[in-house]
C-alpha positions as CSV (number, residue, x, y, z in Angstrom):
1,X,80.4,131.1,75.6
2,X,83.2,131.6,78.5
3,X,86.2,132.8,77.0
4,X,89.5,131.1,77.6
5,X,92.5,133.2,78.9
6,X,95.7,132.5,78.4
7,X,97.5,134.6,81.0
8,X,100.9,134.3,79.5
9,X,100.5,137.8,77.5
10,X,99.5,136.0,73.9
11,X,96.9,138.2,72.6
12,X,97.5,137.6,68.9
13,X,94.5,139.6,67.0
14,X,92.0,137.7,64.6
15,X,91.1,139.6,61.1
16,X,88.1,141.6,62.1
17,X,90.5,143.0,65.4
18,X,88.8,140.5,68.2
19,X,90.1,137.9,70.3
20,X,90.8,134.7,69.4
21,X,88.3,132.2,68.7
22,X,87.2,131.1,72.5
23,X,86.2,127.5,74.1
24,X,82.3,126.5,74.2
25,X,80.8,126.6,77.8
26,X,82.8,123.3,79.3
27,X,79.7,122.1,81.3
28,X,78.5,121.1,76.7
29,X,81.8,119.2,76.9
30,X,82.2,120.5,73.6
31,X,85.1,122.0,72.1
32,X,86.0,124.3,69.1
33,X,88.0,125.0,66.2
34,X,91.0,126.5,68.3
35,X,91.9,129.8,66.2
36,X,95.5,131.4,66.4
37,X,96.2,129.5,69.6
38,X,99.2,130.7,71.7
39,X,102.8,128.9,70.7
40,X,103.6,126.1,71.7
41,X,107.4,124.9,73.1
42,X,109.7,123.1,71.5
43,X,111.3,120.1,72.9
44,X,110.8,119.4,76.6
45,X,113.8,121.3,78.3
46,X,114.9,119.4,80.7
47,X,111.8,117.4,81.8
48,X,112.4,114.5,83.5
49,X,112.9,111.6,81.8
50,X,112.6,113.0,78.3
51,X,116.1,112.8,76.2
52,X,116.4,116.7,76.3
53,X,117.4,116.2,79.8
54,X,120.1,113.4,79.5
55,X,123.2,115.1,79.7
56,X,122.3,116.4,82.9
57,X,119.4,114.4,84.6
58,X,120.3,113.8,88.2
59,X,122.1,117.1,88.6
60,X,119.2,119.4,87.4
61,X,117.0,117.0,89.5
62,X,119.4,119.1,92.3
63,X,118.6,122.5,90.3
64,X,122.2,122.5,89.0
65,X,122.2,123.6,85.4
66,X,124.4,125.3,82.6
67,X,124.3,128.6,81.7
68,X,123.0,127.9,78.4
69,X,120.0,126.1,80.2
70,X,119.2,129.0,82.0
71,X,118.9,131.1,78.7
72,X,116.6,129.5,78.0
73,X,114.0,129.3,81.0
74,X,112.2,131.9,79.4
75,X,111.2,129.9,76.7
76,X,107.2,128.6,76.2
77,X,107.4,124.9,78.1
78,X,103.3,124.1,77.0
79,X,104.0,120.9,75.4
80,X,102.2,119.4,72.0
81,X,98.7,117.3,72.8
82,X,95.7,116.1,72.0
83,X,94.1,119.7,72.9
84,X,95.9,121.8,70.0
85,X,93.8,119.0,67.6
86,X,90.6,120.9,67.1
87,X,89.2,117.8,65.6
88,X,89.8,115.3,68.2
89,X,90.1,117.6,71.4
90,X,86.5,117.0,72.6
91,X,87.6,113.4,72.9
92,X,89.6,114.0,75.6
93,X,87.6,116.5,77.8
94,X,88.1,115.7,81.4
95,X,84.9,114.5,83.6
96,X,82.1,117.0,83.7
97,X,83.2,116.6,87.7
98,X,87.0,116.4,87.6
99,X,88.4,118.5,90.1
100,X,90.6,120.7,88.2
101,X,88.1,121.6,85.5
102,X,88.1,125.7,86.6
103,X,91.9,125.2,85.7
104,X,91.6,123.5,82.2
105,X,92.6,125.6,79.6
106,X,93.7,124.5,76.0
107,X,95.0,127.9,75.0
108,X,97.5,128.7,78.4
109,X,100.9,128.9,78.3
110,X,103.5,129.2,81.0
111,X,107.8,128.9,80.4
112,X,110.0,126.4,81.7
113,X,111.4,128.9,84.7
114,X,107.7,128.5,86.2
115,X,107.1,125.0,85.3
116,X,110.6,124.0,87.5
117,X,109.6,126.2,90.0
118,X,106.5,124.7,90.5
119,X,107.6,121.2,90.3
120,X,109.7,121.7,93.6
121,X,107.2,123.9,95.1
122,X,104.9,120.3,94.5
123,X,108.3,118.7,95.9
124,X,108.8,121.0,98.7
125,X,104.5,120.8,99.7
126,X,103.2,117.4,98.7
127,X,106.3,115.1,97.9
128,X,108.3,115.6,101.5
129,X,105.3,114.9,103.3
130,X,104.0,111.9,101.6
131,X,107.9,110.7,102.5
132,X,106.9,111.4,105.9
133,X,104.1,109.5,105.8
134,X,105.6,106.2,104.7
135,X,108.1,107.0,107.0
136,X,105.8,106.3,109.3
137,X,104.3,103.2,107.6
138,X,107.8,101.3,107.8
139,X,108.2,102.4,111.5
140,X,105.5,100.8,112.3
141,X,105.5,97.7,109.9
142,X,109.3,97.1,110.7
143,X,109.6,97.7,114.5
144,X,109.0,93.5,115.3
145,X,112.6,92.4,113.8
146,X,114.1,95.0,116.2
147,X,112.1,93.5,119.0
148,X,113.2,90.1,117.7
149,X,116.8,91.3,118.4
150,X,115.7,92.0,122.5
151,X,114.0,88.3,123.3
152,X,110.8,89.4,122.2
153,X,110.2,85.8,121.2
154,X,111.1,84.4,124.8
155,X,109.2,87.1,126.4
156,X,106.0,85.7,124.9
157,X,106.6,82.4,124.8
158,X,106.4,82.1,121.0
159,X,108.5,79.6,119.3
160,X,109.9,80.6,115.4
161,X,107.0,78.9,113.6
162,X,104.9,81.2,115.5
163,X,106.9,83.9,114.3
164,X,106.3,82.8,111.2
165,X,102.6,82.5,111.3
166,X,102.6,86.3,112.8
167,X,104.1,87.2,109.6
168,X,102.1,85.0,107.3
169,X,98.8,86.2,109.3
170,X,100.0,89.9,108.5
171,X,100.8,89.7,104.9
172,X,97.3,88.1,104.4
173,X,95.7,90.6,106.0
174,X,97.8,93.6,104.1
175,X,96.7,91.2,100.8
176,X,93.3,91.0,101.1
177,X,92.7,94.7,102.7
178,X,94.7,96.3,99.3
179,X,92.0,96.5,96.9
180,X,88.9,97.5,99.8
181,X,91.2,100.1,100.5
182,X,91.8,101.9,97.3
183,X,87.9,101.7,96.5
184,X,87.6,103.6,99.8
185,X,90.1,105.9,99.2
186,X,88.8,106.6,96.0
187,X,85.2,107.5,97.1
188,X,86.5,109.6,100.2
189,X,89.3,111.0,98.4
190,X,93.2,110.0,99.7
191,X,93.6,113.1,101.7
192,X,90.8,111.9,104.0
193,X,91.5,108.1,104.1
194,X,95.0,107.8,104.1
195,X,95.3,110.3,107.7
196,X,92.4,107.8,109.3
197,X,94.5,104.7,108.3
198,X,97.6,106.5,110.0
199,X,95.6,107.3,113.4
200,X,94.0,103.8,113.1
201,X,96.9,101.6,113.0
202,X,99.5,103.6,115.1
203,X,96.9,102.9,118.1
204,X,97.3,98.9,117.6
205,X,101.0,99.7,116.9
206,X,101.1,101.4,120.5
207,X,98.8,99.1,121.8
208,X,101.4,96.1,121.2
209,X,103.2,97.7,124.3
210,X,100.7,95.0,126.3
211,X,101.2,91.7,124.4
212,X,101.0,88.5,126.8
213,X,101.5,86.0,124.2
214,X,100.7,84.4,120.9
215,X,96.9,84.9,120.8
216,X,97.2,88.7,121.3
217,X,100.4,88.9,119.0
218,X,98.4,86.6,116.4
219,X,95.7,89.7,116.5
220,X,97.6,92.7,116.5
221,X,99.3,90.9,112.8
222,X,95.7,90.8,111.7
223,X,94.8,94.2,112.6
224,X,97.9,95.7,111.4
225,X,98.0,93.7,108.0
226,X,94.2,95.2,107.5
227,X,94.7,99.3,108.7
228,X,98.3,99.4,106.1
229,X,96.4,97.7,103.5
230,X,96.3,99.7,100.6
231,X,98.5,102.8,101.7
232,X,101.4,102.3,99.5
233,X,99.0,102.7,95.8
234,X,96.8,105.3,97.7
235,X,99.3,107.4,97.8
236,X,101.0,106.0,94.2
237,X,97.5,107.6,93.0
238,X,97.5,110.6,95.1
239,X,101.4,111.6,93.7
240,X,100.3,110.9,90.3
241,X,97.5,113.8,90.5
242,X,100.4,116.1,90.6
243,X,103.3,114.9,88.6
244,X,103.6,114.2,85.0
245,X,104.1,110.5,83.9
246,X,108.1,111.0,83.3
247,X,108.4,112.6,86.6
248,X,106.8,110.3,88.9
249,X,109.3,106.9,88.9
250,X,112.0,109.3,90.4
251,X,109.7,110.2,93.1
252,X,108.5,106.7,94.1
253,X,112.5,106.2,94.0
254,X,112.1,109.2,96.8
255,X,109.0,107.5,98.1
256,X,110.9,104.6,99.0
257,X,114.1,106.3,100.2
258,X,111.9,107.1,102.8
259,X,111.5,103.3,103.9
260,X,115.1,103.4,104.1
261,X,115.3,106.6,105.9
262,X,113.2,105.1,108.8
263,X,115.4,101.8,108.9
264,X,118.0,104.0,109.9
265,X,116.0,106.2,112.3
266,X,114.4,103.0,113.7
267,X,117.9,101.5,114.6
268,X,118.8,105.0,116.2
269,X,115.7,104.6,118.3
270,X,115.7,101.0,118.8
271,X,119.2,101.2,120.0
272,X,117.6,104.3,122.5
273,X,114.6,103.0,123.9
274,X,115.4,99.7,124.0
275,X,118.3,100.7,126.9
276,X,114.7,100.6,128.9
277,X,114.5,97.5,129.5
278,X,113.4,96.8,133.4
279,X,111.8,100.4,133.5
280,X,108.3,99.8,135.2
281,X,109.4,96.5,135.1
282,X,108.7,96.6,131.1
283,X,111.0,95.0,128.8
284,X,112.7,97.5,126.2
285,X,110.7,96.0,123.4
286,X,107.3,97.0,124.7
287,X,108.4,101.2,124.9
288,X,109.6,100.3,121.4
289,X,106.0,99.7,120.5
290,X,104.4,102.7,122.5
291,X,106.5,105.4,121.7
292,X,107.0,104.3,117.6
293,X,103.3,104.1,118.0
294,X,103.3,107.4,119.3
295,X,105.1,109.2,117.0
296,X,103.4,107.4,114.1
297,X,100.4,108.8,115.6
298,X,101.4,112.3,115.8
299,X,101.8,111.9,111.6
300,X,98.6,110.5,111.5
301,X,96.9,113.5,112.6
302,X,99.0,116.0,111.3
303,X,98.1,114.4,107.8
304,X,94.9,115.9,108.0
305,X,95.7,119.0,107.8
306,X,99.1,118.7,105.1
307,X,97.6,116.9,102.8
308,X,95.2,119.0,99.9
309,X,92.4,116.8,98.1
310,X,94.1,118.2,94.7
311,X,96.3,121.2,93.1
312,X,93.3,123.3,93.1
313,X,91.9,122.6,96.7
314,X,94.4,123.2,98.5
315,X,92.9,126.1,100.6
316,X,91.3,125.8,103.9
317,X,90.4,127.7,107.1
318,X,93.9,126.9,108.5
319,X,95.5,127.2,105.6
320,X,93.8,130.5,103.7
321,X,96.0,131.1,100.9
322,X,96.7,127.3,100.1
323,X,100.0,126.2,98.9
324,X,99.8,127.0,95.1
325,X,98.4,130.6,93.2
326,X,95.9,130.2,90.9
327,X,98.2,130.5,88.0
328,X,100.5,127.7,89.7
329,X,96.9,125.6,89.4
330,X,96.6,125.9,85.7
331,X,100.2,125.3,85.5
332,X,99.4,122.2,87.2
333,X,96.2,120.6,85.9
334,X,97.3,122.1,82.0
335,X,100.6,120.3,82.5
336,X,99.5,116.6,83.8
337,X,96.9,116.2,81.2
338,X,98.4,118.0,78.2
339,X,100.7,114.6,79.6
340,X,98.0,112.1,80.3
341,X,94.7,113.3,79.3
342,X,93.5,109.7,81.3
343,X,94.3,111.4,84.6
344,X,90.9,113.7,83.9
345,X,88.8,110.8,83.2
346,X,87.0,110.5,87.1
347,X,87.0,113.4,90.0
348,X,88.8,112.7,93.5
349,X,85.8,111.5,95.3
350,X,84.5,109.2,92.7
351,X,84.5,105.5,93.6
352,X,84.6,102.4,91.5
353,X,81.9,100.2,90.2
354,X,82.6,96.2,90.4
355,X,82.1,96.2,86.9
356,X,84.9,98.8,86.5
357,X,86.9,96.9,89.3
358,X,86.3,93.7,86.6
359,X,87.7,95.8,83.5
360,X,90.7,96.7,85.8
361,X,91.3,93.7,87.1
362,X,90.7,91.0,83.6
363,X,93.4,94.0,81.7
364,X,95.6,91.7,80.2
365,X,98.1,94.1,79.5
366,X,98.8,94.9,82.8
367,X,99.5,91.1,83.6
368,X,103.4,91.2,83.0
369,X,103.9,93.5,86.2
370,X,102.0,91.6,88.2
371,X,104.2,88.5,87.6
372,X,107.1,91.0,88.1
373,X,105.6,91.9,91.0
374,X,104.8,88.3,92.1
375,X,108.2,87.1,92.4
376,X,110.8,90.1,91.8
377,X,111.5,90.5,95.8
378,X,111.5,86.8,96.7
379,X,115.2,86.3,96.3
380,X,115.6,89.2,98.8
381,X,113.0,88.6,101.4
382,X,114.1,86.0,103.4
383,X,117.7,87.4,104.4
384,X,115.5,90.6,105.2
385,X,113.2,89.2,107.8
386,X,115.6,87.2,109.0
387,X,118.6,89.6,109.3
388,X,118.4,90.3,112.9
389,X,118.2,87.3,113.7
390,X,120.6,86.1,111.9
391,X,122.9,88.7,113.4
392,X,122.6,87.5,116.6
393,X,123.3,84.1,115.8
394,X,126.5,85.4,114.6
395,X,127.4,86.3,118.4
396,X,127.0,90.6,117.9
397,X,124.7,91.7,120.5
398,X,121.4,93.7,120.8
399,X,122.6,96.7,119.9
400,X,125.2,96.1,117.5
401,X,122.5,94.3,115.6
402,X,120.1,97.4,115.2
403,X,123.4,99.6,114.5
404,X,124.8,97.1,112.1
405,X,121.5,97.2,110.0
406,X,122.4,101.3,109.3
407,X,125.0,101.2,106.9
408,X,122.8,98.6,104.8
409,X,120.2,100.8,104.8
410,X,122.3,103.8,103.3
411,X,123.9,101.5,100.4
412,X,120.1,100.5,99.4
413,X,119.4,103.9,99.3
414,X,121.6,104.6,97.1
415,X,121.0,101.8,94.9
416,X,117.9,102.4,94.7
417,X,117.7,106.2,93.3
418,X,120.7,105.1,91.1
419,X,119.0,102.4,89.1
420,X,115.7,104.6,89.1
421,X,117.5,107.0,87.9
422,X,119.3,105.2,85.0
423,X,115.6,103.9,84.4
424,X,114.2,106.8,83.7
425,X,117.6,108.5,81.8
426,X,117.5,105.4,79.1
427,X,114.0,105.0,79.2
428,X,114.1,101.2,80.0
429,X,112.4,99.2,83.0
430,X,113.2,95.5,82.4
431,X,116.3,95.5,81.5
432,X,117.1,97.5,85.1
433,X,114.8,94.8,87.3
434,X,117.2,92.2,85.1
435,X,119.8,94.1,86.7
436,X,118.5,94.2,90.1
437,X,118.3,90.3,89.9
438,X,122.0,89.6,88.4
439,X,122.9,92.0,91.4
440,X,121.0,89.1,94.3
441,X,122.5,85.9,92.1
442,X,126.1,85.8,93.6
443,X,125.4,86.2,97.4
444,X,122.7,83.4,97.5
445,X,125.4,81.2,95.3
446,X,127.8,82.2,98.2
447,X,125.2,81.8,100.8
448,X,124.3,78.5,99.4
449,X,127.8,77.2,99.1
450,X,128.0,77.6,102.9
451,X,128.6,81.0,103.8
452,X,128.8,79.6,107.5
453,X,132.8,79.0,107.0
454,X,133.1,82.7,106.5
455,X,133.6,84.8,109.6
456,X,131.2,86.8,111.4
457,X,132.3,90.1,109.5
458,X,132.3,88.7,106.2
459,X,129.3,86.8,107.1
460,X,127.9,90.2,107.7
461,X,129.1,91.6,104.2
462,X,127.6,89.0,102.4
463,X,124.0,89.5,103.4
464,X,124.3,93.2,103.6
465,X,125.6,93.2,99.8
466,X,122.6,91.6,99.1
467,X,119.7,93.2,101.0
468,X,121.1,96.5,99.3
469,X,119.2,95.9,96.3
470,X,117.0,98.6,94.6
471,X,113.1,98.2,94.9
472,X,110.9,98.0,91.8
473,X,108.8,101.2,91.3
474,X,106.3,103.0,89.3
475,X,105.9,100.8,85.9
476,X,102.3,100.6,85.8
477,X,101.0,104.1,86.3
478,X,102.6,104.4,83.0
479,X,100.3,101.5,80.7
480,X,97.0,101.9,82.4
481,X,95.9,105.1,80.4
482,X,92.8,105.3,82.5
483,X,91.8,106.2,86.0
484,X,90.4,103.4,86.3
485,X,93.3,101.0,85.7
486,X,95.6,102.5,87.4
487,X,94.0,103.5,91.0
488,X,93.4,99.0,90.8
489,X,96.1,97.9,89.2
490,X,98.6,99.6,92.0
491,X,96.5,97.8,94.3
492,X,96.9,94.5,92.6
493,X,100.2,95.1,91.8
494,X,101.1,95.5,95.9
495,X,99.0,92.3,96.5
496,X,100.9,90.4,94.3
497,X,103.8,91.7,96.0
498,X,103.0,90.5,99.4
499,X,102.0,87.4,98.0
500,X,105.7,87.0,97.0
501,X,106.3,88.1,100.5
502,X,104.5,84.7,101.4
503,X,106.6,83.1,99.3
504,X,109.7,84.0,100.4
505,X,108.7,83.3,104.2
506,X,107.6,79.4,103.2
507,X,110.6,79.3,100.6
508,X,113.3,79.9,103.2
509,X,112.7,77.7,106.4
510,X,115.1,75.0,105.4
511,X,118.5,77.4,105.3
512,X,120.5,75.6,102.8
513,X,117.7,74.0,100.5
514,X,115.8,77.3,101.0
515,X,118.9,79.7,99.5
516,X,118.6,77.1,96.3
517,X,114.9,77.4,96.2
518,X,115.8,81.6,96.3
519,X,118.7,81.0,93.4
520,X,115.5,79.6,91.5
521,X,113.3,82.3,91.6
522,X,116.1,84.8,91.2
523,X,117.0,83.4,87.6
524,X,113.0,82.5,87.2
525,X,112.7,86.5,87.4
526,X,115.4,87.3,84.9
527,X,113.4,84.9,82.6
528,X,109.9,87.2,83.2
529,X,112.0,90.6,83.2
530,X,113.0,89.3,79.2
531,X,109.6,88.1,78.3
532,X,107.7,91.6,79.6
533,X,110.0,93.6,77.7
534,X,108.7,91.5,74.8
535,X,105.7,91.4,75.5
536,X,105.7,95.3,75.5
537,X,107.6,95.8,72.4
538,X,105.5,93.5,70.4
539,X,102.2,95.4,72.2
540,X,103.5,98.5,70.9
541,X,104.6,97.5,67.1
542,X,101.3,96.0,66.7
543,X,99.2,98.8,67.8
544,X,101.1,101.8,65.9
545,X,101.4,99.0,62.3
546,X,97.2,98.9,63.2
547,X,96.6,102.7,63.8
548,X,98.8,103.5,60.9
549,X,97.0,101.3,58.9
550,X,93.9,103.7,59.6
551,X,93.3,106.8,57.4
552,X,93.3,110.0,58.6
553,X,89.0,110.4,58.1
554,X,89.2,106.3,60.1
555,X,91.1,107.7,62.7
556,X,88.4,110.4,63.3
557,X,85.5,108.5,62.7
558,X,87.2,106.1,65.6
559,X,88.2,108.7,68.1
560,X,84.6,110.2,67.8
561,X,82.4,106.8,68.3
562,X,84.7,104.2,70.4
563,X,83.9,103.2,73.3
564,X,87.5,101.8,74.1
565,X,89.4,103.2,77.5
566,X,92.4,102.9,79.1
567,X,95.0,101.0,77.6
568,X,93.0,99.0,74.9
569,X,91.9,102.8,73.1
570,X,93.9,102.1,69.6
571,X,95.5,105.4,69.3
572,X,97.5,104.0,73.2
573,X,101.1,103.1,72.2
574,X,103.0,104.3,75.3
575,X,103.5,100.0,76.3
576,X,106.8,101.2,78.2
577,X,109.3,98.4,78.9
């Protein structure tokens, strides 16, 4: 028997003067009748997402809070779960190999004043970084339409079409690299994969600086397409080890930020190196390539050493004290599955079996977001790759173009964490991508109606309006309820996505027939926005009318014996919409 501690000072005395009853040796996965357990809080104060912290939301996100909230810091945050239910807490045991086992503990408690502080130590340690890292993704991915606006295309020869099949070729090979690349980084763990994709793609990034002509451009698509496959749900998977299911939309919303961030550093650079042009008899678009590469590379390897496998891992010879105490650990690991006791169904290094890839990928439930994700950035994709372009059509020059792109860049940003935000503050997800839709419809009518009698200012207003559109995140994560589900279905869900991107690039190449063909999909996506949030309602009302139907000794017998995982376990109702 190894005795559970609860480090939180709780030492209420049984009858006969001992300790309370303690936890059976964890390596029986067997767990006992919990006796005068610790207190547990009250409603979640302030947690992210959870209507206690409505009034406030985005402020305390800031650490701005009332006095009266910071009375009450002191207070026991260990939320209600499946653990304080002696009878059905052996159900939910993490893996015998789960990383964070040494941290479980049913019986610790910890107040809200440490849980906050830990959250942005996790902000300050894991979050920034990870921003840093896609930073470095979308320097690299986006660096060819601010070559487009310095005659890349003439300099090689290549005609538009060509262009297009560059694109086309890359998207493919992002596509069919997604799910390879999240069964990879789930056997060698993301903190070991995601640094070697960095390294490995910066060096074709930089190497781009030697492209002479559409054969070599043609390649360095494919190559590129394959090493970023995959990166944006590794790391969806690698934040969600961390952060509870509430708290992690609002970080994807930072996540993405990030793209944003390096669209405006990118135009700061472009409009830097790019005044190269003729050095070493090198046009300005080829330094754009080596140094971006460069610096991407630099990321790459310092990933290696910033990011941990895991909250309880996170020592090593150059870093000997790690990032979090050992109480910060079981704050950590006691918090995320007293939230989502799924998250301790496999350890970090544990790959996938086809025939669990198959269960992930035939989940029915999860099919709504892929439609979403299918279509939901069409209407917006086409005015995106083609915006430089488009700019210089409009008569500004090379460097107006890449400056003119920066103040775009800050209004998406801000769109962006606003309607995540809201998202999270009503609890609602379609009804906000509905939004993000209605938000696209009136600049393609205007673009559509002929936007080309407008000036080149206004001209400019209209497509900047609508490129400053915020990006679906984080829906997912939330229904998979298993491992399993959800390291695949944020793979499938980005292939889907870049499929759309293919979409958008053969939907658009006809300007006037291809803004009505984008008018189509925008109100086709309202229509699928309306039928997931059905969908998801009806899920839920059927699967609480059936659990409720159970009895009390039915619900036992069914949490002891099934064999169910994931989303389709009956006691799952959390179908978020």
């Amino acid at each position: 028997m190894s005795t559970v501690s609860n480090d939180q000072g709780f030492s209420p005395d049984s009858p006969d003067g001992s300790r309370p009853e303690t936890i059976d040796d964890k390596s029986e996965r067997d767990l006992s009748v919990l006796v005068q357990a610790p207190p547990l809080g009250a409603q979640p104060l302030d947690a992210e997402g959870d209507k206690a912290s409505r009034p406030h939301g985005l402020l305390q996100y800031f650490g701005v809070r009332s006095a009266a909230h910071d009375a009450e810091l002191d207070a026991i945050a260990t939320q209600p779960s499946v653990y304080d239910k002696d009878e059905v807490a052996a159900v939910y045991l993490p893996h015998e190999k789960y990383e964070g086992l040494s941290a479980f503990d049913p019986l610790f408690r910890w107040t809200w004043r440490e849980e906050f502080a830990v959250v942005r130590k996790i902000d300050y340690k894991i979050m920034i970084w990870v921003g840093f890292m896609f930073f470095s993704l979308n320097i690299d991915r986006g660096n060819l339409s601010q070559a487009n606006s310095d005659n890349f295309l003439e300099d090689l020869g290549l005609t538009t079409n060509d262009f297009n099949l560059g694109n086309t070729v890359f998207l493919v090979s992002f596509l069919l690299a997604e799910i390879p690349s999240q069964l990879v980084s789930k056997r060698l763990g993301p903190d070991r994969w995601i640094p070697g994709q960095m390294c490995l793609w910066s060096i074709v990034a930089g190497a781009q600086f030697w492209l002479n002509g559409r054969s070599s451009f043609l390649v360095t698509r494919a190559l590129l397409g394959v090493l970023q496959g995959g990166f944006i749900p590794d790391n969806i998977l690698y934040l969600s080890y961390f952060y509870k299911g509430a708290e992690l939309p609002l970080r994807l919303a930072w996540f993405w930020v990030s793209d944003s961030i390096a669209g405006i550093v990118a135009g700061f650079l472009a409009y830097g190196i790019l005044h190269l042009e003729g050095y070493g008899g090198r046009a300005g678009w080829r330094w754009l390539f080596l140094f971006e590469g460069l610096l991407t590379l630099a990321i790459g390897v310092a990933s290696f050493f910033m990011m941990p496998p895991s909250p309880t891992q996170t020592k090593a010879w150059f870093r000997p004290k790690g990032y979090f105490t050992e109480r910060e650990e079981k704050i950590i690991v006691n918090r995320v599955l007293r939230d989502d006791p799924s998250k301790g169904d496999m350890h970090n290094r544990q790959g996938l079996s086809p025939k669990m890839l198959w269960k992930a990928l035939t989940d029915y439930d999860m099919w709504p977001i892929y439609a979403i994700g299918l279509t939901f950035q069409v209407p917006a994709s086409p005015p995106s790759a083609y915006f430089t372009l488009s700019l210089r059509h409009l008569g500004f020059s090379t460097f107006q173009v890449n400056l003119l792109g920066i103040p775009i860049t800050v209004v998406g940003m801000f769109t962006l964490l606003g309607i995540t935000w809201s998202s999270e503050y009503f609890n609602e997800r379609a009804l906000h991508g509905l939004i993000c839709q209605a938000w696209c419809l009136p600049f393609l009518i205007i673009e559509y109606l002929d936007a080309g009698t407008l000036g080149n200012w206004a001209q400019y207003g209209v497509i900047g309006l609508l490129l400053s559109h915020a990006i679906q995140v984080a829906w997912g994560s939330r229904i998979s309820n298993s491992v399993r589900t959800r390291t695949v279905s944020a793979a499938a869900y980005n292939m889907f996505v870049q499929i759309s991107n293919i979409i958008a690039s053969n939907a658009h190449q006809h300007h006037h027939r291809g803004n009505a063909v984008l008018i189509g999909f925008t109100i086709l996506n309202c229509c699928i926005y309306a039928f997931a949030k059905v969908y998801y309602i009806l899920r839920r009302r059927y699967r609480l009318r059936a659990w409720n139907a159970m009895t009390p000794e039915e619900q036992q017998e069914y949490l002891s014996t099934t064999t169910d995982e994931g989303n389709k376990r009956k006691d799952f109702v959390d179908f978020v919409h």
